[in-house]
C-alpha positions as CSV (number, residue, x, y, z in Angstrom):
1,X,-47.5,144.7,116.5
2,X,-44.9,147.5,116.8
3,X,-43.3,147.9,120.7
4,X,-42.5,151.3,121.8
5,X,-39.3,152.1,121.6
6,X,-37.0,154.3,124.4
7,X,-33.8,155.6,124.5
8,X,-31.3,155.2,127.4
9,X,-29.0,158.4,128.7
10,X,-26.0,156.7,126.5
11,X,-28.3,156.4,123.4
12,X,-29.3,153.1,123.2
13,X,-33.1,151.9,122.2
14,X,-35.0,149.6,124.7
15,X,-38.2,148.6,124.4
16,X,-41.6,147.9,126.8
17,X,-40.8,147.3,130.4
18,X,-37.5,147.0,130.4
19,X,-36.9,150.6,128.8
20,X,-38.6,152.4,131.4
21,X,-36.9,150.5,133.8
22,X,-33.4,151.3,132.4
23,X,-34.6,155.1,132.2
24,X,-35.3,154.8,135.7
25,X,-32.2,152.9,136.4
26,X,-30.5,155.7,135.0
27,X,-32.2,158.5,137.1
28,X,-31.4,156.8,140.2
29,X,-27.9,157.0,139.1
30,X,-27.7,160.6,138.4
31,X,-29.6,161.0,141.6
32,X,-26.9,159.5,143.4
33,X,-24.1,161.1,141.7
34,X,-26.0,164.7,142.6
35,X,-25.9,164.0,145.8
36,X,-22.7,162.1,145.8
37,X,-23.8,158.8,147.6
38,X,-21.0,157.3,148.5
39,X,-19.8,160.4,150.7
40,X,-23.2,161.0,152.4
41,X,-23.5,157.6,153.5
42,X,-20.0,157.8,155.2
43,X,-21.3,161.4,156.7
44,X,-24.4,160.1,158.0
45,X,-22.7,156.8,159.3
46,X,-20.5,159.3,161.4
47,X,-24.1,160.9,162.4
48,X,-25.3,157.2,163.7
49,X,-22.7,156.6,166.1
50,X,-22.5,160.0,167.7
51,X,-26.6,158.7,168.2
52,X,-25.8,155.7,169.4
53,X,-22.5,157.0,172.0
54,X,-24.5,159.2,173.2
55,X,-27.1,156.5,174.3
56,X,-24.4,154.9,176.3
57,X,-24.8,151.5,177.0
58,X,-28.5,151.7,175.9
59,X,-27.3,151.4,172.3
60,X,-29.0,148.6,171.5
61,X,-32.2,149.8,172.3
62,X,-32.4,152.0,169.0
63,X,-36.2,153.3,167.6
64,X,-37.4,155.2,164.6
65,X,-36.1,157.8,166.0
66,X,-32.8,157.1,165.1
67,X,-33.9,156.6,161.6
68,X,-35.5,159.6,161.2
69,X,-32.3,161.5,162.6
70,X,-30.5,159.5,159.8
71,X,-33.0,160.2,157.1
72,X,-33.0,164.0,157.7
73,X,-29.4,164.5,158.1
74,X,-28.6,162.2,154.9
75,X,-30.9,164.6,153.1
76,X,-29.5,168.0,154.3
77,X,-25.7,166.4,153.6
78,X,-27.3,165.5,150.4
79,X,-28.6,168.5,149.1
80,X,-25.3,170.5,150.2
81,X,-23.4,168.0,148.2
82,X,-25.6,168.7,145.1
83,X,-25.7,172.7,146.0
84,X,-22.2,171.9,145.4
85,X,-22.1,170.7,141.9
86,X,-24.9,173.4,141.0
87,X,-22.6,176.2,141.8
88,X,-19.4,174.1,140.5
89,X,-21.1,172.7,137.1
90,X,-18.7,174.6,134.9
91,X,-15.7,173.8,136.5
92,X,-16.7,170.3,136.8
93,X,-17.1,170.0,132.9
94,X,-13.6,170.6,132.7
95,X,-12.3,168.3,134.5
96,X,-11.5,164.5,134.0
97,X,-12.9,163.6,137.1
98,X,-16.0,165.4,137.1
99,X,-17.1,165.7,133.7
100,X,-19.3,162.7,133.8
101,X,-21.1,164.0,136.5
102,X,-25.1,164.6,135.8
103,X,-25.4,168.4,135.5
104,X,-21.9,168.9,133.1
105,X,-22.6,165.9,131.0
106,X,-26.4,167.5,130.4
107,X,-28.3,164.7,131.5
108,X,-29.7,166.6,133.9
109,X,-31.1,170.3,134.0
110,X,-30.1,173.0,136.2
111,X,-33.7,173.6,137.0
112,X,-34.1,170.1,138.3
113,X,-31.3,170.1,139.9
114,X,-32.0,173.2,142.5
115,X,-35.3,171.9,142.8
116,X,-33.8,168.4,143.6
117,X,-31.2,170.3,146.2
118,X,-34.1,172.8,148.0
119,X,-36.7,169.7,148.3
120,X,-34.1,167.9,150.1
121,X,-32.8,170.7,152.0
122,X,-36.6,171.7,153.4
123,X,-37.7,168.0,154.0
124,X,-34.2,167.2,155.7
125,X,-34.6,170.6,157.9
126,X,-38.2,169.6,158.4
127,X,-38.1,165.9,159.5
128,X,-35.3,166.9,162.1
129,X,-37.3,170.1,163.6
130,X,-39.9,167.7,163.9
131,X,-38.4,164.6,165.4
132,X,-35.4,166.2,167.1
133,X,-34.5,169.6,168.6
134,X,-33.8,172.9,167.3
135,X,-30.0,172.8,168.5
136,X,-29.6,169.4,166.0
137,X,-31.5,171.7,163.6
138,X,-29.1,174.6,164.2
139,X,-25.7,172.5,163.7
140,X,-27.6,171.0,160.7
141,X,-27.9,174.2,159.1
142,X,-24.4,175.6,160.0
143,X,-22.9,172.3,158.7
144,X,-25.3,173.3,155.0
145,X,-23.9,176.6,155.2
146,X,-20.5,176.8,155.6
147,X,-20.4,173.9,153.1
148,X,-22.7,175.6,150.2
149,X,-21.8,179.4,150.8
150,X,-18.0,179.3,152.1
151,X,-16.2,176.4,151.1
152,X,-17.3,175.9,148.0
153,X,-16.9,179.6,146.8
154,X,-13.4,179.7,148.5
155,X,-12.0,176.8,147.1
156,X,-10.9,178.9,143.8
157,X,-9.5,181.9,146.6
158,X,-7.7,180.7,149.6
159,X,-5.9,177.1,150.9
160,X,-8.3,178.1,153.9
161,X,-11.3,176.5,152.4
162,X,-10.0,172.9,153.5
163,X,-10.6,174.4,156.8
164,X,-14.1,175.5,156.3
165,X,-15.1,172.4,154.4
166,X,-13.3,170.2,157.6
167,X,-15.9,172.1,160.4
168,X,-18.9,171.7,157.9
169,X,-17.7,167.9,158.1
170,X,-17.4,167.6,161.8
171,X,-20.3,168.4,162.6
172,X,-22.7,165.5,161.8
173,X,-21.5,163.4,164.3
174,X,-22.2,166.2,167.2
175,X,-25.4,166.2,165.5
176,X,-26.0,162.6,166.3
177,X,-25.2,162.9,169.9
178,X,-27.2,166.3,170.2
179,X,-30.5,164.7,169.0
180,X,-30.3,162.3,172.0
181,X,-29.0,164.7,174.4
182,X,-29.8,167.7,173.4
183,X,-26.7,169.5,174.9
184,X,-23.0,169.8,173.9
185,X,-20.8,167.8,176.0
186,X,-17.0,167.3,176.2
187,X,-17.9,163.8,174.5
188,X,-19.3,165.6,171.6
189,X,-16.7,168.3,171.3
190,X,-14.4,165.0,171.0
191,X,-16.3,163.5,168.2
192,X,-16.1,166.8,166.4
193,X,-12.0,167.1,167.1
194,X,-11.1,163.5,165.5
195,X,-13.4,164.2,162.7
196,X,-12.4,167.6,161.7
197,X,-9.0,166.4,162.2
198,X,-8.8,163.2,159.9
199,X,-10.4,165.3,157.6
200,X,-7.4,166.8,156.3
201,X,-5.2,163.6,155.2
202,X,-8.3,162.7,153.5
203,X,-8.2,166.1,151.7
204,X,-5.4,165.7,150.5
205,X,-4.9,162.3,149.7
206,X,-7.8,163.2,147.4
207,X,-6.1,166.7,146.2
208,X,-2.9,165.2,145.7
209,X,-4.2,162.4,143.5
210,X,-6.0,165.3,141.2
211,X,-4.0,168.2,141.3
212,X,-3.5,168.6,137.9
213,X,-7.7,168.6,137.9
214,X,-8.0,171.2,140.6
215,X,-4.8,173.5,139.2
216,X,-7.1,173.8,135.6
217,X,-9.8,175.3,137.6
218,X,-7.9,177.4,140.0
219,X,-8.9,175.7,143.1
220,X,-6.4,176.7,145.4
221,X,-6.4,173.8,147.8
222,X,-2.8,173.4,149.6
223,X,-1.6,170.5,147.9
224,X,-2.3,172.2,144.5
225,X,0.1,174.8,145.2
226,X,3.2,172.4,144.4
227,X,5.1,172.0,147.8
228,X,4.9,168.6,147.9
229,X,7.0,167.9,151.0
230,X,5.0,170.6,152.9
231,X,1.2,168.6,151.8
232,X,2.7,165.3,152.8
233,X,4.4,166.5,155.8
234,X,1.4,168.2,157.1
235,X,-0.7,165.2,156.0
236,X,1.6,163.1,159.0
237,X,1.0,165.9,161.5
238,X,-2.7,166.1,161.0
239,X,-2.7,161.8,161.2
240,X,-0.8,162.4,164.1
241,X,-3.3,164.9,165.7
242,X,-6.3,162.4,165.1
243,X,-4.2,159.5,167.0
244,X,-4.2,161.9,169.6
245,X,-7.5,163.0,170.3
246,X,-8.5,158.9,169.3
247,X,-7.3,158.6,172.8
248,X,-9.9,161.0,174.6
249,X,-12.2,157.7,175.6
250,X,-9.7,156.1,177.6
251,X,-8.3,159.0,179.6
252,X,-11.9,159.8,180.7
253,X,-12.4,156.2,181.8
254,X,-15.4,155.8,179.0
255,X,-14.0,152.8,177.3
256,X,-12.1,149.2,178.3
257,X,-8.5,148.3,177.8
258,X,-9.6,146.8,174.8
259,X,-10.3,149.9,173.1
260,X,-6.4,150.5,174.1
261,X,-5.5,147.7,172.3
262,X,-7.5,148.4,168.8
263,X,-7.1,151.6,168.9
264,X,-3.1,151.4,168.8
265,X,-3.1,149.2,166.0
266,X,-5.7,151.2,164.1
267,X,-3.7,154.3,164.5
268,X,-0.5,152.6,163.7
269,X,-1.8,151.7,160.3
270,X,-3.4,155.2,159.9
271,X,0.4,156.8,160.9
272,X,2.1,154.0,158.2
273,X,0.2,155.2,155.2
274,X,0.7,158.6,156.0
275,X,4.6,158.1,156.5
276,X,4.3,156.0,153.4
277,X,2.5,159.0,151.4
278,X,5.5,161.2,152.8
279,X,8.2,159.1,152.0
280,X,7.0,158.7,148.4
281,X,4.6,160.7,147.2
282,X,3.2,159.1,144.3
283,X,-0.8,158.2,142.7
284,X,-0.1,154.7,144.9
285,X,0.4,155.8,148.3
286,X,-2.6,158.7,147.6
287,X,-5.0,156.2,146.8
288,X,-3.8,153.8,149.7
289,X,-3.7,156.9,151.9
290,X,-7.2,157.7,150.9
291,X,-8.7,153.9,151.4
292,X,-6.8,153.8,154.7
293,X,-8.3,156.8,155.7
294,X,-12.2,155.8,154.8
295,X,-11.7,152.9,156.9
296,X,-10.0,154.1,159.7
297,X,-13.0,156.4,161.3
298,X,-15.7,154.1,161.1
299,X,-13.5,151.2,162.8
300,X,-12.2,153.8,165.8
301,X,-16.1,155.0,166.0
302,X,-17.4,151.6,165.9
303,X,-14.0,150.3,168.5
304,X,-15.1,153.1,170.7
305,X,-19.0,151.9,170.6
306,X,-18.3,148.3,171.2
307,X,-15.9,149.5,174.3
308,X,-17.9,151.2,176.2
309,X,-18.1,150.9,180.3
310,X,-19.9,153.8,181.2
């Protein structure tokens, strides 16, 4: 008896079962490279504890609802990501980093793609129109927006994109907060300041470590431009800026001294890498700079959670 035989993305032959499974395997990983997993999860984890904040010291008394807020913003995050590569596929086949990525490499089509992106999009839009309110829905949208149709088309025009791309990034965790509250508060304007703010040594760290990637496709993000001491320098202002507004909690008398405590040492490690990434700029201190940075928020958001008095 002859088995059916299937061939994987990279060209090898399986057979029965355990060919459609690896086909399948391999879908699921194209999926999440469209969508780029790794940073929609950290985005939506953002969203989650601007939910729970905003429930105070109720946070433990979380419901579907919160995982429908969760599930609907992960989708709209996600389909923006993949709107991204759609618009970016030929750029991204050029360079190292990206080339590999579903939609350059020709695993995937562009049809499927879009349609991928819009279903998402819609059924995102949809579960939080249903299950929310329309100001969540309208922050949801802006976020999609400037990300799709501003920053990504200004990335290859002006250094201002970074500044786009940081409000389209900020806004998820106001998003969390507004589908429990339902207003915008000084809390929530806070959430939005130390994200949009830590966004930018995380732009750059990531910049930085692929300038030579972005400079062959003419994205003119600042730390592409070659002033080295300027990107670093800024990169310890802007670290500087998001130690600052870290400390919004305990000058309103929301959090316990032990906030006070973590928080210091979480920013002092935060300020070290970026004095580290000044001091010498190399691939190193980027990629530390970068891991530092990825940690940092969700410990401060999660300090600030565990802290709370009122």
């Amino acid at each position: 008896m002859k088995s059916t035989l299937l061939m994987t993305q990279d060209g090898t032959e399986v057979s029965g079962n355990l060919g459609l499974l690896a086909i399948a395997a391999n879908k699921l990983s194209d999926y999440a490279q469209l969508v780029k997993l790794k940073l929609s999860t950290l985005v939506v984890v953002t969203t989650a504890f601007g939910y729970l904040l905003a429930l105070r010291n109720h946070w433990m008394e979380v419901s579907a609802h919160l995982m429908l807020t969760l599930i609907g913003a992960f989708m709209v995050v996600g389909s923006a990501n993949a709107f991204n590569q759609v618009l970016e596929r030929e750029l991204d086949s050029l360079m190292e980093r990206t080339k590999g990525r579903p939609l350059p490499s020709g695993r995937m089509g562009l049809f499927e793609a879009v349609f991928a992106a819009t279903f998402l999009a819609a059924l995102g839009l949809t579960i939080l129109a249903l299950f929310t309110n329309w100001l969540t829905v309208l922050l949801s949208s802006l976020a999609f927006c400037l990300y799709v149709f501003a920053y990504t088309p200004l990335k290859r025009k002006t250094e201002f994109c970074s500044l786009i791309g940081a409000i389209s990034g900020a806004i998820p965790p106001v998003m969390g907060w507004t589908a429990v509250r339902n207003e915008l508060s000084p809390d929530a304007l806070a959430l939005f300041a130390l994200q949009f703010l830590w966004q930018f040594p995380h732009f750059w760290a990531i910049a930085w470590l692929y300038r030579e990637d972005y400079q062959k496709v003419g994205f003119k993000m600042l730390p592409v431009k070659g002033d080295l001491n300027s990107v670093t320098r800024q990169t310890v202002y802007y670290t500087l800026a998001t130690i600052l507004v870290s400390v919004y909690p305990l000058l309103a008398g929301k959090v316990s001294w032990f906030y006070a405590v973590g928080g210091s040492l979480l920013g002092i490690w935060f300020l070290n890498s970026a004095l580290k990434f000044y001091r010498q700029p190399t691939k190193k201190a980027s990629k530390n700079m970068l891991m530092v940075a990825d940690i940092y928020l969700p410990l401060l958001l999660m300090l600030w959670l565990l802290t709370l008095t009122r």
